[in-house]
C-alpha positions in Angstrom: 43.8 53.0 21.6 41.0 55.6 20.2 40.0 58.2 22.4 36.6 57.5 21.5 34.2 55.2 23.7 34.1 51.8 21.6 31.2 49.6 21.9 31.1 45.9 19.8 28.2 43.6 19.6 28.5 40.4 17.3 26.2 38.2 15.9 27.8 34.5 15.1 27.0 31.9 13.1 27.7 28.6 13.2 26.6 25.6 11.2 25.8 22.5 13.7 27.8 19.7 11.2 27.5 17.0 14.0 24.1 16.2 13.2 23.1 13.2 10.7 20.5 14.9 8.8 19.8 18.6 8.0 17.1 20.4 10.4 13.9 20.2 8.6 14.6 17.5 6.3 16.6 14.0 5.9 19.2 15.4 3.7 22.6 14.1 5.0 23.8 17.1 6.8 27.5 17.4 5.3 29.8 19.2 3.8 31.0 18.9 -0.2 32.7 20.2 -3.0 30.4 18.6 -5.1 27.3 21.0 -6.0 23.7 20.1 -4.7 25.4 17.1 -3.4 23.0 16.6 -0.4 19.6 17.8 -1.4 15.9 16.7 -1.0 12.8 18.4 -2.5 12.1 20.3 0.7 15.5 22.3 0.7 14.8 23.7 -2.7 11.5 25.0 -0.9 9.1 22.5 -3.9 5.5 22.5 -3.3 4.0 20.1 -0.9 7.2 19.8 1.3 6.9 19.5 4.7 9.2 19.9 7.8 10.0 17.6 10.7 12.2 18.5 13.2 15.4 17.5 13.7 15.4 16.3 17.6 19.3 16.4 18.3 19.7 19.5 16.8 17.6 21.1 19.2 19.1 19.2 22.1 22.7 20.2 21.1 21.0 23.8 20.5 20.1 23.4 24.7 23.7 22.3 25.7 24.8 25.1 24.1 22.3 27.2 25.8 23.4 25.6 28.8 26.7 26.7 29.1 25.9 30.3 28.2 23.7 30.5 31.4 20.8 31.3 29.4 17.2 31.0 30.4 15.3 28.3 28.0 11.7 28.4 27.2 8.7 26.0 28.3 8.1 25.3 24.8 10.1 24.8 21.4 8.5 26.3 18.6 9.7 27.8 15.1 8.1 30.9 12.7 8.5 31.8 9.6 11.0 34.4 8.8 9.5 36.4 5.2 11.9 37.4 2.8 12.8 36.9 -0.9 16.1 36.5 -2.2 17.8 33.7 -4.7 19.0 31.8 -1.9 15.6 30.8 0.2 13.7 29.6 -2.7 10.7 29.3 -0.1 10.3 33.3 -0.1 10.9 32.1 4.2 13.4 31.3 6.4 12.2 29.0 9.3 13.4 30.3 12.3 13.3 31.9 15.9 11.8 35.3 16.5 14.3 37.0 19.1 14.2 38.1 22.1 11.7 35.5 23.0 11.5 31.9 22.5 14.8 31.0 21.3 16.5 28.1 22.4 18.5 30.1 24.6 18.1 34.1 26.5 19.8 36.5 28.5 22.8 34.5 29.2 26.4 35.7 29.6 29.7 33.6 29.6 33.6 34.8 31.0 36.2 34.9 28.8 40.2 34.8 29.9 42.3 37.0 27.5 46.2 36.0 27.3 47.3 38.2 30.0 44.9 36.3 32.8 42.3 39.0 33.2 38.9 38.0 32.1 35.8 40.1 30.9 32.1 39.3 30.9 30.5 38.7 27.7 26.4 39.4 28.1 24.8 37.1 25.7 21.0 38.4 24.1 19.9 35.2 22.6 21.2 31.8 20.9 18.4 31.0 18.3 18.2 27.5 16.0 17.5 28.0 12.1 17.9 26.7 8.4 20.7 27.7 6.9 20.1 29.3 3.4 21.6 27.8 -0.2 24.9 29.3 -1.0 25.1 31.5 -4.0 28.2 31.4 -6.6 29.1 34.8 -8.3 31.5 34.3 -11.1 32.4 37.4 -14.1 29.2 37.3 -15.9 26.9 34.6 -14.2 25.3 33.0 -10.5 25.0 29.8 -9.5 23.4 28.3 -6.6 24.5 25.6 -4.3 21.1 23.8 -2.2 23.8 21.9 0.1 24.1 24.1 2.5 19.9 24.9 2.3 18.4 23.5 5.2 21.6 22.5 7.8 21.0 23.6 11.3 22.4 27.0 12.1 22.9 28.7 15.5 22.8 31.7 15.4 24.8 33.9 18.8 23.7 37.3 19.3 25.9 39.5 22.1 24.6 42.4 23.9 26.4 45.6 23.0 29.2 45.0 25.4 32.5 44.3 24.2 35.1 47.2 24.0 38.2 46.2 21.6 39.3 44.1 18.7 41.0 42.1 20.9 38.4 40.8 22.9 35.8 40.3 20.4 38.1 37.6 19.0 39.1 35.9 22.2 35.4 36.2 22.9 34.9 34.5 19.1 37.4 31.8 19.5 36.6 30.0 22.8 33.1 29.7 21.6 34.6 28.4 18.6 36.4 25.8 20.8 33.4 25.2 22.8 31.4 24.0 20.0 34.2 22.3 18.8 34.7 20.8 22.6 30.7 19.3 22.5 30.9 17.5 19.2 28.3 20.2 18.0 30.2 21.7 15.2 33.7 21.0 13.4 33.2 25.4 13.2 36.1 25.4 10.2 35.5 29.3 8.7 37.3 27.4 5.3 34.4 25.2 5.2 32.2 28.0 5.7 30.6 26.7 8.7 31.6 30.1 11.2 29.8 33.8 9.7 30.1 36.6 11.9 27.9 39.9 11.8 29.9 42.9 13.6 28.2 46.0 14.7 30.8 48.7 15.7 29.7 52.7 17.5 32.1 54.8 19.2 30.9 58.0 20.9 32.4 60.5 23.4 30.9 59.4 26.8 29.7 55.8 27.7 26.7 56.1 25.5 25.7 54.3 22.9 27.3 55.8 19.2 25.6 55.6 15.6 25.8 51.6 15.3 27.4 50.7 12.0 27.3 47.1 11.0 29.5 44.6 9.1 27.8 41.5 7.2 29.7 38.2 7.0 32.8 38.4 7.8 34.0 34.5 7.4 37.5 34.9 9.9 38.8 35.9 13.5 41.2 38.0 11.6 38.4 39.3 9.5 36.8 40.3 12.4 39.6 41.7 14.4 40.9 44.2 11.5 37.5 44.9 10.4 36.8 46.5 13.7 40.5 48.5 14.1 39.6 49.6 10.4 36.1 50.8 11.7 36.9 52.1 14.6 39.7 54.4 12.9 37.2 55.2 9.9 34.9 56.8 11.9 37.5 58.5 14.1 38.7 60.0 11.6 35.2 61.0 10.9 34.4 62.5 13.6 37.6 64.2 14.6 37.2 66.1 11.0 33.7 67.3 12.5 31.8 65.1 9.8 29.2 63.4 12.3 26.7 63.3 10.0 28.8 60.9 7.5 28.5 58.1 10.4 25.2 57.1 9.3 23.4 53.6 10.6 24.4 51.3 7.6 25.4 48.4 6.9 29.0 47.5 5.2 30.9 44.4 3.8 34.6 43.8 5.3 37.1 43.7 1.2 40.1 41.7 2.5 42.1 42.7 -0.4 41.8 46.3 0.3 41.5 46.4 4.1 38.7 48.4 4.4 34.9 48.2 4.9 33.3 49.2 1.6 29.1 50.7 1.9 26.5 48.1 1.1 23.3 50.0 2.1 21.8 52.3 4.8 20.0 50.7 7.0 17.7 53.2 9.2 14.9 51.5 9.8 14.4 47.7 11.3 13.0 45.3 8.7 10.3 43.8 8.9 10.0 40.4 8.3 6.4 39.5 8.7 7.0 36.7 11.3 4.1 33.9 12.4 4.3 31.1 13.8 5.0 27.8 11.4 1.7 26.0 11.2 3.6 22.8 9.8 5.6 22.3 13.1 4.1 21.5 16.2 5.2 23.1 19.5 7.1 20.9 21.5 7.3 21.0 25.3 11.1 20.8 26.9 10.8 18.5 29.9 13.0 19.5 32.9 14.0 15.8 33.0 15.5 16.3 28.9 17.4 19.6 30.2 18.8 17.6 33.4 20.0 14.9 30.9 21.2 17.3 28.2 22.9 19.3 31.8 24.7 16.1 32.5 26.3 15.0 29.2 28.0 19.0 28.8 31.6 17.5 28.6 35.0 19.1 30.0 35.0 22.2 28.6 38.0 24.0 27.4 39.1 26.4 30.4 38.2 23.4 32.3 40.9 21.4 30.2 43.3 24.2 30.4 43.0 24.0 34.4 44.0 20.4 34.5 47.1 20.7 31.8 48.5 23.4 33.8 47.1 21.5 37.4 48.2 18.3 36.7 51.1 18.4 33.9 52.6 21.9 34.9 52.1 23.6 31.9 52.4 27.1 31.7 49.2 29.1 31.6 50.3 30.2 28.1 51.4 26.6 26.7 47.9 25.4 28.3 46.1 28.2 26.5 47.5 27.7 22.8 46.6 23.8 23.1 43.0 24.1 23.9 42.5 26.7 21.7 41.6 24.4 19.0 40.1 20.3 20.0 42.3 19.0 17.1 45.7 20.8 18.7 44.2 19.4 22.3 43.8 15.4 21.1 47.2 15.8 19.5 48.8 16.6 22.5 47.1 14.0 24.6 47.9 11.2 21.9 52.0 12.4 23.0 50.9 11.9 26.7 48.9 8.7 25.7 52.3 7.3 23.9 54.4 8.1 27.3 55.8 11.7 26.2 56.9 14.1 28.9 54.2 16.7 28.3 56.1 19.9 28.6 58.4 18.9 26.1 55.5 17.7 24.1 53.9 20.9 24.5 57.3 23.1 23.3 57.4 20.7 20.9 53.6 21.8 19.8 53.0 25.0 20.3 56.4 25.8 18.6 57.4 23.9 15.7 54.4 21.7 15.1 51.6 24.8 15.4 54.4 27.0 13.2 54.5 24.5 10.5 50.9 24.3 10.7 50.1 27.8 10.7 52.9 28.9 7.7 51.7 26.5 5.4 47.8 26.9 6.9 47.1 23.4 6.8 45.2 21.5 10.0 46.9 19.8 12.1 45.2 16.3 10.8 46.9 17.0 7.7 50.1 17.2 9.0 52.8 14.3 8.1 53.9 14.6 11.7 51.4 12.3 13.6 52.1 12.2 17.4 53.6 8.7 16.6 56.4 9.7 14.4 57.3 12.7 17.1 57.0 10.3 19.8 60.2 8.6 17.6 62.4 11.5 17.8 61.7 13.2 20.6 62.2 9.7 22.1 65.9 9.1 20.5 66.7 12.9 21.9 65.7 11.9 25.0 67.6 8.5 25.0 70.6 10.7 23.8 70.8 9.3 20.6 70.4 12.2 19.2 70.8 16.0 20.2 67.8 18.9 20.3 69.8 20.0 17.3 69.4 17.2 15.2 66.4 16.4 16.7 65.0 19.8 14.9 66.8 19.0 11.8 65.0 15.4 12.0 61.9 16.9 12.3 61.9 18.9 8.9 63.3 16.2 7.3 60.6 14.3 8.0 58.0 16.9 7.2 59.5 17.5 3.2 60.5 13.8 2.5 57.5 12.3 4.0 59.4 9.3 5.9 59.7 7.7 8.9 61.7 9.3 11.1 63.8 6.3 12.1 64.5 5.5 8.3 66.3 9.0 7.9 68.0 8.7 11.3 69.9 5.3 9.5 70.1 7.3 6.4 71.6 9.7 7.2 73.7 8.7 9.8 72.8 10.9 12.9 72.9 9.1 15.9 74.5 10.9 18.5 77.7 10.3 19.5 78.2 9.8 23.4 80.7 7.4 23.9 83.1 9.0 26.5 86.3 6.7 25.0 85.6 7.7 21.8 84.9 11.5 22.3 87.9 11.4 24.8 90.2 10.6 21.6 88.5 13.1 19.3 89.5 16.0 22.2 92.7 14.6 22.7 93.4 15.0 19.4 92.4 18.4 18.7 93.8 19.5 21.7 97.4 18.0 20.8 96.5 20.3 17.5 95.8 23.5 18.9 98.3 24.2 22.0 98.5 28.2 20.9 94.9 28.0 21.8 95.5 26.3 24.9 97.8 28.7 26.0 95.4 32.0 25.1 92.8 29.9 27.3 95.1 29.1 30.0 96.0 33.1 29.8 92.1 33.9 30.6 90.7 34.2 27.0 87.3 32.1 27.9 85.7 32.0 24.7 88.4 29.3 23.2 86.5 26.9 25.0 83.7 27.6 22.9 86.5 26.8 19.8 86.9 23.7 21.0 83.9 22.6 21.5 83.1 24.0 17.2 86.4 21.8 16.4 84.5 18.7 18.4 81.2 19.5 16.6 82.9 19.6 12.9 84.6 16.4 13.4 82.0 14.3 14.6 79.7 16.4 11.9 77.5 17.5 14.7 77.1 14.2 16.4 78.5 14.7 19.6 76.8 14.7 22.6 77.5 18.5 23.4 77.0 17.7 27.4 79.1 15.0 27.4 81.5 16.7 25.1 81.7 20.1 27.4 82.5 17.8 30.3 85.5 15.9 28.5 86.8 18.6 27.8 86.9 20.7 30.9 88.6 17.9 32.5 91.4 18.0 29.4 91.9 21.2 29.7 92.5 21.5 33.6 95.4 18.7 32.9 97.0 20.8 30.9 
């Protein structure tokens, strides 16, 4: 915790991917490895080129308005955004001019954190742009990729209202989730379709401190130890009596070191020379479109979090790591879909599906382990056939071979053992083997049950039903 007052504003970007074609022209708006895959002569920014508007963008711009409780305006229009660098080959960026006119304005949208509470997030403005071309810097040349030129971009803007690292994430991930949630974007930060912008001040009374701002940071992690390094940086700062060395500027977050490194100062507000683009028309928004665009918002993820813990009895913690992300979410209801008991599905999910997932940092799509082929062994450990044991074994074994589950269950022989005639022999056995140890259980030393149970489990090589076994045995024992 710094003793200082800490104040947070962020600036996200997020690529709209859902979209068919790019914003101003019919390139196919998707992602590739390929260079200048998806290009037309009007994302290159060629002479004679002219822009049409792409109509869904804008209405999945609204939605999103929508659900921040923003105010729209009576008329879409777009202006030209002057600026020259490598990667906006028109010398422009078409755009939104904030605070007016965007899509969306003065909204605001609650955020749960982990422990329940929630916190208000005051939004300025959500404004609809081009994205520009994405540049390649490699030892001793650049490169330019046009694919990315041209695809829709949202662009969030927060008020200066958010107080800790902590909540700037939470706040970052459930719009992640939402966009994710309303088909707008796939928002994968390894696809480079999330950016975020973090402005960081601290000062010693609730006033606002010198605002210090940190370009493109491309992860929630990023973001979250950009800000703790900030925050300490100019602690440290300050504390030493060096106010003057926390100058308005603007830094770049260096994973490798962990430490915001100096870009530029950044004193005055540029300006960009906006007008209005004469080669797009205004457009009027109908209240009937918003009423439409109103009506198809779909269930949201707190909304989907409500009903997992309403209707399943999932834990507010379980509920909140599986609608964290859509792909976790449709896994889960795939399990429900194929007649799993969902709280064992969600253990099942949020522990040793979303570790895999998350040591190896693959997506859950990618992962060998469809909902099908956990549906066959949590089914079998259900049945009894096998125990939660092997059930876990199973489930890595299934993971590194890549097989069907059911073909290593026959392969390696694990069915459980549960037969109470054939487990009675077993005990009977061991027990006729061991009477010393019958004799220092009968004279109160407990924990030779426990041995017992170990000589059970390495005979059957950890077959045995360990309920059944326990009860076999108790029953033995008191004979005796």
């Amino acid at each position: 915790m710094s003793k200082y007052n800490v104040t947070i504003g962020l600036e996200m970007h997020c690529e709209i991917s859902e979209t068919k074609t790019k914003v101003f022209s019919s390139a196919k708006n998707a992602y590739s490895e390929t260079p200048n895959a998806n290009i037309r002569p009007l994302d290159m920014g060629f002479p004679g080129t002219l822009p049409v508007l792409n109509k869904e963008a804008v209405r999945m711009s609204l939605m999103m308005s929508e659900i921040l409780h923003c105010r729209q305006p009576e008329y879409v229009y777009f202006e030209r955004k002057n600026y020259y660098y490598p990667d906006m080959p028109k010398n422009y960026q078409i755009t939104q001019n904030p605070p007016e006119d965007c899509v969306g304005m003065e909204g605001y949208i609650d955020i749960i954190r982990e422990d329940g509470s929630t916190f208000r997030v005051d939004i300025d403005n959500i404004h609809l742009e081009e994205d520009a071309a994405r540049m390649v810097h490699l030892y001793d040349t650049s490169s330019i990729d046009y694919t990315r030129a041209g695809v829709p971009l949202l662009e969030l803007v927060t008020k200066p209202c958010l107080h800790s690292a902590e909540d700037a994430v939470a706040f970052l991930e459930y719009i992640r989730a939402i966009y994710q949630y309303c088909g707008i974007s796939e928002a994968d930060s390894k696809k480079g379709q999330i950016r975020c912008d973090v402005n960081v001040s601290i000062s010693e009374d609730d006033s606002l401190g010198t605002k210090v701002e940190m370009k493109n940071v491309n992860s929630f992690s990023g973001v979250h130890d950009a800000i703790v390094y900030e925050i300490k940086r100019q602690s440290e700062l300050k504390d030493a009596g060096r106010y003057d060395e926390v100058e308005q500027e603007t830094r770049r977050w260096d994973e490798e070191s962990g430490t915001t490194i100096r870009m530029r100062s950044k004193v005055d507000a540029i300006d960009y020379k906006y007008f209005v683009e004469p080669n797009i028309p205004k457009y009027r928004i109908s209240k009937e479109w918003l009423e439409d665009i109103r009506k198809s918002i779909p269930e949201l993820p707190y909304e989907r979090k409500n009903k997992y813990m309403e209707k399943y009895g999932l834990s507010d913690y379980d509920a909140g790591i599986l609608i964290k992300d859509i792909n976790t979410a449709k896994y889960f209801e795939k399990c429900l879909e194929l007649g799993l008991d969902a709280k064992i599905s969600a253990n099942w999910i949020t522990g040793n599906i979303l570790g895999y997932v998350y040591k190896y940092e693959i997506s859950i799509q990618e992962l060998y382990m469809t909902p099908e082929r956990l549906a066959v062994i949590l089914n079998a450990m259900t049945k009894g056939d096998i125990s939660s044991k092997q059930a876990k074994e199973l489930f890595f074994m299934v993971l590194e071979r890549k097989e069907e589950p059911d073909k290593i269950m026959k392969s390696e022989g694990m069915k459980q053992i549960s037969d109470e005639g054939e487990l009675n022999k077993i005990i009977i056995e061991i027990l006729d083997n061991n009477t010393d140890q019958i004799t220092a259980y009968k004279n109160g030393k407990t924990n030779m049950f426990d041995y017992f149970v170990g000589q059970v489990m390495k005979m059957t090589r950890g077959q045995a039903n360990p309920v059944k076994v326990k009860e076999i045995l108790t029953n033995e024992l008191e004979k005796r």
